[in-house]
N, C-alpha and C positions, 0 to 999 in steps of 0.2 A: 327325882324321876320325872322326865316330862310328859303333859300328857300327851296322849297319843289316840285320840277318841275323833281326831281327823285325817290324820297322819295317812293311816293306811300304808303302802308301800309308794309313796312319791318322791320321798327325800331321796334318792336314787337317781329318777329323774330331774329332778330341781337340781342337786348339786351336779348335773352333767348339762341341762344348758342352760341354766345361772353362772356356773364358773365358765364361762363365755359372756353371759348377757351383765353380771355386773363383777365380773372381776378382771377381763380383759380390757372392756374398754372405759375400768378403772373409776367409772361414773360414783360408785358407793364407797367401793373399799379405800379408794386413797385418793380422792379429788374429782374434777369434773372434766375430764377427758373428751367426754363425747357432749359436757353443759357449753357455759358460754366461749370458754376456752379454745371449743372446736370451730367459733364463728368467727370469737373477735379476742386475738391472741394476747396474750399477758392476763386477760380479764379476773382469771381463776387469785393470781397474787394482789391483783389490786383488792378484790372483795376482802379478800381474808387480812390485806394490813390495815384495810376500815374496818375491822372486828366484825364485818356483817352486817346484810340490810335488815336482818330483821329487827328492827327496835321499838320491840317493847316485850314485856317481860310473860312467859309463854303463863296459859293460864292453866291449872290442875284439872283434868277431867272428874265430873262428879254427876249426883243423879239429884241435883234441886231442880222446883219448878220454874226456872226463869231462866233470862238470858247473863251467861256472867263474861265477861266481858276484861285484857287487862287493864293495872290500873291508871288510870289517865284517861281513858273511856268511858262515856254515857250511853244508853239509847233510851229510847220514845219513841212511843206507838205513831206509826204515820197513818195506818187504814187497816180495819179488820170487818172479816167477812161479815158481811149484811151491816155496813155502813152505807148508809145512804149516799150515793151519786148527787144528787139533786134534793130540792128544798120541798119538791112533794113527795118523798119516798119516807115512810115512816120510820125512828127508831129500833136497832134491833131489840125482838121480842125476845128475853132469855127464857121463855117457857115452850115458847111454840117455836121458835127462832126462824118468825114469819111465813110467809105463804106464796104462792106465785107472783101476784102484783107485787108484794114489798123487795121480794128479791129480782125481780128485773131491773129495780132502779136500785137497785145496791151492789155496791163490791162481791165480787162472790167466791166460792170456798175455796181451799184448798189450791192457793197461789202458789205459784210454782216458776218456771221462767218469765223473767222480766227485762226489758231494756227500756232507760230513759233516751229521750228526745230533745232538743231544744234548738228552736229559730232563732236563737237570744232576744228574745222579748218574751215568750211560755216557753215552759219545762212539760212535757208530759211523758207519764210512765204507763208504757205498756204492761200488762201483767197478766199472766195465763191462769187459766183456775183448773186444776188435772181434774179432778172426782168429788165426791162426797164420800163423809163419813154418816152412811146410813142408818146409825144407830145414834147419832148425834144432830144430825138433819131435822130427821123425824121423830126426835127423842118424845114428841108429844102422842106419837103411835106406840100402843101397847105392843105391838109386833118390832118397831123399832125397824119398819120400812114402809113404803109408800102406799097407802089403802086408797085412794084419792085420785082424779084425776088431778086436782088441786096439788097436791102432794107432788105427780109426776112435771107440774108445769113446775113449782119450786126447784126440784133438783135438777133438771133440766137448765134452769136459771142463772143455776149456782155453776152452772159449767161455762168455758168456754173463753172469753178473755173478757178484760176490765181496760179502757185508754181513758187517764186521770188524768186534768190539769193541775199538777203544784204550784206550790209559790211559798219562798223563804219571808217571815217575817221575822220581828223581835224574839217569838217563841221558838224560829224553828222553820224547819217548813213541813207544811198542812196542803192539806186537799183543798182546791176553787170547788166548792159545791156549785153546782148549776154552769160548770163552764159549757159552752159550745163545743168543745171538745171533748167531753165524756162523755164517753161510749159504753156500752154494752152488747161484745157480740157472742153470742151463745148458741144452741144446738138450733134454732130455728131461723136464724140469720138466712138471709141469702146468702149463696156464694157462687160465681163463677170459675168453673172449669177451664184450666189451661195446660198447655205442652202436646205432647204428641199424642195421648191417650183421648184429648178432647174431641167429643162423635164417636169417640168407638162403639160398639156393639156391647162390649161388658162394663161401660157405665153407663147404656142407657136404660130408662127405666118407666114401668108406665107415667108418672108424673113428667117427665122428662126424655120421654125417644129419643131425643137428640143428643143425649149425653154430656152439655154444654152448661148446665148449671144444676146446682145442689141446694141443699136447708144442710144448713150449722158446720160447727165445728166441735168437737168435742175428747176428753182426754187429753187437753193437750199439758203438756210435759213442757222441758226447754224450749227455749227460744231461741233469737238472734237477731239481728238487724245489719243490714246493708251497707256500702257505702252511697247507696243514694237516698238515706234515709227512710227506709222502712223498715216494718216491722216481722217478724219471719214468727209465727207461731208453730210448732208442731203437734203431729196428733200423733201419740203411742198405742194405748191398747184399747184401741175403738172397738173388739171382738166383745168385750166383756157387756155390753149393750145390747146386742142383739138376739134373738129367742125366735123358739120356730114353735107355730101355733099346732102344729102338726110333728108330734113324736115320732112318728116313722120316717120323717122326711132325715134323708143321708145327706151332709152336706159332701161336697168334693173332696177330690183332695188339695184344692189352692186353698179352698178355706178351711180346712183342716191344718195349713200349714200355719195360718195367721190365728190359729184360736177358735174359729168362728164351731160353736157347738149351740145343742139344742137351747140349753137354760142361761141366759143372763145371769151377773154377779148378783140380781136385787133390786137393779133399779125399775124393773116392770114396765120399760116404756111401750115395750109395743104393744099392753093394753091400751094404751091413751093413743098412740099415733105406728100406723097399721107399719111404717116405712121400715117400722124395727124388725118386723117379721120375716126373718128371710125365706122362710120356706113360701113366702108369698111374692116377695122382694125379691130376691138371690142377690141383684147386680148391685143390693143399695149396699153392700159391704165393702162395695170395692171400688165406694166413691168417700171415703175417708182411709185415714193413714197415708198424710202426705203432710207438706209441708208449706203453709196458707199465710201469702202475702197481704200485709193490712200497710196503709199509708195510714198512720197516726192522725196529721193532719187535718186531713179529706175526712170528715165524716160522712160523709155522703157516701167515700166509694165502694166498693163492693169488693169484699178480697177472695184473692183467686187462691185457687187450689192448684202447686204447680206438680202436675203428675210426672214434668222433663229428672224432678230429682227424687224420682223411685215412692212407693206404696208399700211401706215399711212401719214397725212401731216408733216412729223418729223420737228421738230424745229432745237432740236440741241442733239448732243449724249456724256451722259458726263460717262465715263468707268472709273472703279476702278477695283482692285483686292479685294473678298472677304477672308474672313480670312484662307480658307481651300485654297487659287491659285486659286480658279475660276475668269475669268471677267465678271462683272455684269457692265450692260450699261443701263442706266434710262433714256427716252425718254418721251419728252411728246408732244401731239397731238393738233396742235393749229386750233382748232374750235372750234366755241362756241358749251358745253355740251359734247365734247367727254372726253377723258381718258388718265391716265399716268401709262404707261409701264415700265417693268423692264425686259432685258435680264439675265438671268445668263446660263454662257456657260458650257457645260457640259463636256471640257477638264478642264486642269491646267496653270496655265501663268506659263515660266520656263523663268526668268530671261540669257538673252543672249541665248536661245532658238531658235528654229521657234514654233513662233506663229500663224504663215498666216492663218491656218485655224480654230483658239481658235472661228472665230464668225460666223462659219459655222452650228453649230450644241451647242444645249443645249432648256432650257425651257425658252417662253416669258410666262410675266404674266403682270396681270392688276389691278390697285391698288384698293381697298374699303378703305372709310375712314367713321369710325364709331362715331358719336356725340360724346361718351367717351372717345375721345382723341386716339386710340385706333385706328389701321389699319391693313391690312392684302394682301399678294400679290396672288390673284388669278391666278393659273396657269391655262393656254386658251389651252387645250388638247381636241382630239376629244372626250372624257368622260366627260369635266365639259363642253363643248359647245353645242355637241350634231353633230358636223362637222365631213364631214368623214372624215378629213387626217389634220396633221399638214401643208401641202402645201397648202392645202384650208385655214386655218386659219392663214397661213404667206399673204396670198393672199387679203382674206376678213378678216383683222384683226379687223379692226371697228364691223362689225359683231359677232363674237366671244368675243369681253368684252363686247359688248348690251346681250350677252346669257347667260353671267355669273352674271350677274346686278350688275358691277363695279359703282365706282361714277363719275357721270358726273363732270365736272368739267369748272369752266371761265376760257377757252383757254391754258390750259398748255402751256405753252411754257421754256424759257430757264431753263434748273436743272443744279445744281452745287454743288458737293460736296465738304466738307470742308476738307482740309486736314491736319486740327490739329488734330481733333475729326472724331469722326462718326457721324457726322451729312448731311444732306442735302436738299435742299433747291429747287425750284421750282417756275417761276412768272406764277400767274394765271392774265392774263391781263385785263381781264374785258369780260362783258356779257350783252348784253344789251335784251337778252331771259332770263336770271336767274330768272326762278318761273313763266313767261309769255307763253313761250312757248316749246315743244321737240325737242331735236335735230334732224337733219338730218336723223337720223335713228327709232322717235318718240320715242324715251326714253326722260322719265323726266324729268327737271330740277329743284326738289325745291330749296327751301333753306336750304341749309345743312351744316354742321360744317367748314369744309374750303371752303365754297363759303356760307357768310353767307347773300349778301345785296341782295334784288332784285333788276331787272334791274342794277348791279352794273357797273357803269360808271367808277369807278376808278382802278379797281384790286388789288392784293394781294399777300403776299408772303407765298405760305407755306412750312413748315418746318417738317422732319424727324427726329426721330434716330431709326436704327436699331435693332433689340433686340440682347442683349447682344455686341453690335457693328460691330457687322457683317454685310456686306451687303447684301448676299446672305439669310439671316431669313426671315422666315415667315410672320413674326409679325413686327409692329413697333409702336412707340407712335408718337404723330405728334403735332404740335401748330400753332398759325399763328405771323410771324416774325415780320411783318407788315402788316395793312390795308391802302391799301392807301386812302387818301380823300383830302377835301378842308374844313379845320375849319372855313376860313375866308366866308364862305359861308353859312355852316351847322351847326347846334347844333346838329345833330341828327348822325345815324351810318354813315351817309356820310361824317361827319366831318374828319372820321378814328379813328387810333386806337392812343394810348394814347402817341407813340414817334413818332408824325406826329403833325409838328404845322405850323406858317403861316411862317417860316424862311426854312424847307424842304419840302415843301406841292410837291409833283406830281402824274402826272396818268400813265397810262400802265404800266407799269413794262415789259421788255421785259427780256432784256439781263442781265445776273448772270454771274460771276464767282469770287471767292474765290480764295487771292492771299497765298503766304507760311505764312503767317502770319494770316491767320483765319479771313482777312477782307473780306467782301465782296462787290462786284463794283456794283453795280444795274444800268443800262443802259434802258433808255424806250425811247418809242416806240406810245405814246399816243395823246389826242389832244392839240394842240398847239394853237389854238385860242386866249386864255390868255382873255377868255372874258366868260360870263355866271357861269354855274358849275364845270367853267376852269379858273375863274378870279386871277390873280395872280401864274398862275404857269407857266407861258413864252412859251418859246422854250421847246423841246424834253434835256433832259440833265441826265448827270451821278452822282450817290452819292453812297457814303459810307459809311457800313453798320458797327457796331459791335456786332456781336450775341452772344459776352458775359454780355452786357449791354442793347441791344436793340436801341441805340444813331447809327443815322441817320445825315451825312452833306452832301449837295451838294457840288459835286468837281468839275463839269463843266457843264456848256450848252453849245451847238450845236449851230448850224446857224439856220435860217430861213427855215422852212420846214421838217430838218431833222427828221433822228433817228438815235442815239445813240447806234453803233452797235458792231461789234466783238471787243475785247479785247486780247493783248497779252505783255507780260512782255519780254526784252531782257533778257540774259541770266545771265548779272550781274544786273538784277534791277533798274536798273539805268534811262532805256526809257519805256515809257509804250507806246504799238502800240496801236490807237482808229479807228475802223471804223465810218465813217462820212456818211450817206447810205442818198441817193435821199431830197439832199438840194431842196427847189424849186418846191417838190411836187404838183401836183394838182394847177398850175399856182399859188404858192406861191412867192412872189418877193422876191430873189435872186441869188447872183452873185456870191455866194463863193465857190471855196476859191481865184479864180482869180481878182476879184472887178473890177469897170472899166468896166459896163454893158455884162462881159463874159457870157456863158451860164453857168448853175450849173453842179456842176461835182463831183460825190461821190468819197471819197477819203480817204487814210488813212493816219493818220498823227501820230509823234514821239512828247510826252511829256516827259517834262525835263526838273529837279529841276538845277534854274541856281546857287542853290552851290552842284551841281553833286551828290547830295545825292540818294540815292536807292526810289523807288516811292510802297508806299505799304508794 
């Protein structure tokens, strides 16, 4: 008997536009119709008389403390939070796990997207730090949150991004302690305001009237990087920050659409610094939730905030060049029922150029995806919104796709395009409102062609191509890569979609990215219980995609607690960088990666084939 404790009445809908989305255009049930097949012909029989790229042996889902890995694989710790930057930053303290000075010259928590860099003479790696684990931060507070203002400059510290200089030696490659190029920029950074929103009236603020510059960056979630070498940080759920000193104070309804309510998650800043207050503030919420250009290199420069690609909870920002030199940047919105965005810029990318300002200025739009396979990128201009100014709609951009009746969507999160084909890809991570209830902004949730389960507990991957391969078109067709489920549980659409069995079975889908070779990494972010309508899919862990066959292996789980988080390849292939993001979560038991009853410590770590072959 299966269970049915998610089930509800959806298998109904699933099997009516699922037997469209993966049985007509044959992606799951009998090949890749709509994978490489559809770009670049024959492709589908030559994979399958090379037996398949994925080679090496898929690894069992389980619930140890470590990272396991298949066999022919190593990894070593590269850098874990409150490691020192520099040669005057103290040792992390495991009782106190430091204080505001020690943590400004150290790496800091809860890493999350990353991309490396290199001039070929320095390697450096960008790397985001989303939150704090409160109760682990401050584990040396009895309350197990911030009493301090000491306390509020630490976790403030620990947010925000980390740019490392590495370097490969005999061991490996390690951190350049003290290079010139490590940085720390975190919630009290300056930053410069850019795009169409810069000067308006609802980002200026008494600190700043002019609305032209900010303090910090914070929350930030995925990444991205350019073709002209920069760094793309996003900010996700910046609402959870802010607190109004004044309980009667009603916040609107824009920042009611974004979160923004009376109590912060815990972190208390706007006892230490007033900016958090909104009921004092209002306008400073609506100068983060964007996505904050950093030149790695430049220490010195100052990263912009570009408000041209929308005031959303950005996940992560994955930029191409369209086929005319435009840069189109695809963003998705991770709330349950919101929407996935697409920039294209209204300059040209000029290889060896200046680009600095390519993502200042052009059109956002917002995706529909129509049951026939069939999509289309809604441009959010004050004509199809009904908003007076494109500064408003960089502003309230959630607002502006509810105007245009984009598709809601289960949690956009990480996009990744492919870089063999024109294709790309998106994890919708789950929804547990899908067909129950409206989003934040009372727009609908049914069930709809890429979000087909109600209540969908597991998520899903869905996939692009551009018309004519362009990325900057109109138009696109779309399918679903994978459904993720638990067969060992379900007979029904929760079981998943037809290359989903009890040997790759997992949930969330988070993190995406596609290596030169047309794989793709899938990284989640889901529940780890390994118990109920999660029985048998362990820990949080990474697998490998091939979207010319549809063939799915796990390549690694995580420790106890984690998620599975940014990814980045050295420059010869050779080491894959993995974020390991908040082992331990939620008083989960573990010690890793220290063992030996340490506290848990996010961290990034270097895999490597031990006959030094290239990884991906």
């Amino acid at each position: 008997m299966p269970d049915t404790t998610v089930t509800g009445g959806a298998a109904t809908d699933f099997e009516r536009i699922a037997g469209r989305v993966l049985t007509r255009r044959g992606l799951l049930e009998g090949g890749a119709a709509f994978g490489a097949a559809a770009f670049v012909p024959g492709a589908t029989a030559r994979v399958a008389a090379g037996g398949g790229r994925l080679a090496f042996n898929a690894v069992p889902a389980n619930t140890l403390d470590t990272v396991t890995l298949p066999d022919g694989y190593r990894w070593r710790v590269l850098i874990r939070w409150g490691d020192p930057l520099w040669s005057d930053g103290p040792e992390f303290d495991r009782e106190t796990c430091g204080d505001g000075a020690s943590q400004e010259r150290a790496f800091g928590d809860n890493n999350d997207g990353m991309a490396l860099f290199t001039d070929g003479r320095r390697t450096l790696l960008a790397v985001n730090h989303e939150y704090t684990n409160l109760e682990i931060i401050h584990r040396n507070r009895e309350t197990g949150r911030p009493e301090t203002a000491d306390d509020m400059r630490k976790g403030k510290a620990a947010h925000g991004v980390s740019i490392v200089e590495i370097e490969e030696g005999d061991g490996g490659w390690a951190v350049v302690k003290d290079s010139p190029f490590n940085r720390r920029i975190a919630v009290d950074t300056p930053m410069e305001i850019a795009g169409p929103a810069r000067g308006h009236d609802l980002l200026g603020t008494e600190a700043d009237p002019a609305g032209a510059t900010s303090l910090g960056t914070w929350s930030n979630c995925g990444g991205g990087r350019t073709p002209w070498g920069a760094y793309l940080t996003c900010e996700e759920n910046f609402d959870g920050y802010f607190s109004s000193s004044d309980p009667a104070y009603e916040p609107g309804p824009e920042m009611r659409r974004y979160g923004v309510g009376t109590r912060d998650w815990g972190y208390g800043w706007a006892a230490a610094d007033e900016r958090f207050d909104f009921s004092r503030h209002p306008n400073e919420c609506n100068r983060v939730g964007y996505v904050v250009e950093i030149d790695p290199f430049d220490p010195a420069s100052t990263p912009r905030k570009h408000t041209a690609l929308g005031r959303l909870k950005h996940e992560n920002a994955e930029a191409v060049v369209a086929a005319d030199g435009r840069a189109v940047v695809y963003m998705g919105d991770d709330e349950r029922g919101e929407y996935l965005y697409r920039f294209v810029s209204a300059g040209r990318y000029r290889a060896g150029g200046d680009n600095s300002g390519l993502l200042e200025d052009g059109a956002l739009h917002v995706a529909k995806f129509n049951d026939d396979m069939s999509g289309e990128w809604i441009e959010l201009s004050p004509e199809t919104t009904g908003m007076a100014s494109r500064a408003e709609i960089c502003v309230h951009t959630r607002m502006a796709a509810s105007a245009v009746g984009a598709t809601t969507m289960d949690r956009p999160e990480w996009v990744a395009a492919n870089p063999a084909r024109a294709e790309v890809c998106c994890c919708l991570t789950n929804n547990k409102n899908r067909g129950v209830k409206p989003n934040a902004g009372g727009d609908d949730t049914p069930v709809n062609g890429p979000n087909p389960r109600e209540r969908n507990p597991y998520g899903q991957i869905v996939r692009w191509r551009p018309a004519g391969g362009d990325h900057a078109a109109a138009e696109f067709a779309w399918d679903l890569f994978v459904v993720a489920g638990n067969p060992a549980v379900h007979d029904d659409a929760y079981a998943g979609s037809a290359n989903i069995d009890a040997g790759n079975m997992f949930n969330g889908p988070d993190g995406l990215a596609f290596d030169e070779d047309g794989l793709l990494w899938i990284r989640t972010d889901g529940k780890y219980t390994d118990a109920g309508d999660f029985a048998g899919m362990g820990n949080n862990q990474m697998l490998v995609g091939d979207p010319a066959t549809g063939e799915i292996k796990r390549f690694m789980v995580g420790p106890n607690g984690c998620e599975v988080a940014g990814v980045a390849w050295s420059p010869d292939r050779r080491t894959l960088f993995v974020g390991i993001q908040h082992p331990g979560e939620d008083g989960v038991e573990s010690h890793w990666p220290d063992g030996g009853g340490s506290v848990p410590r996010s961290s990034v770590i270097a895999i490597a084939r031990d006959d030094g072959g290239t990884i991906g």
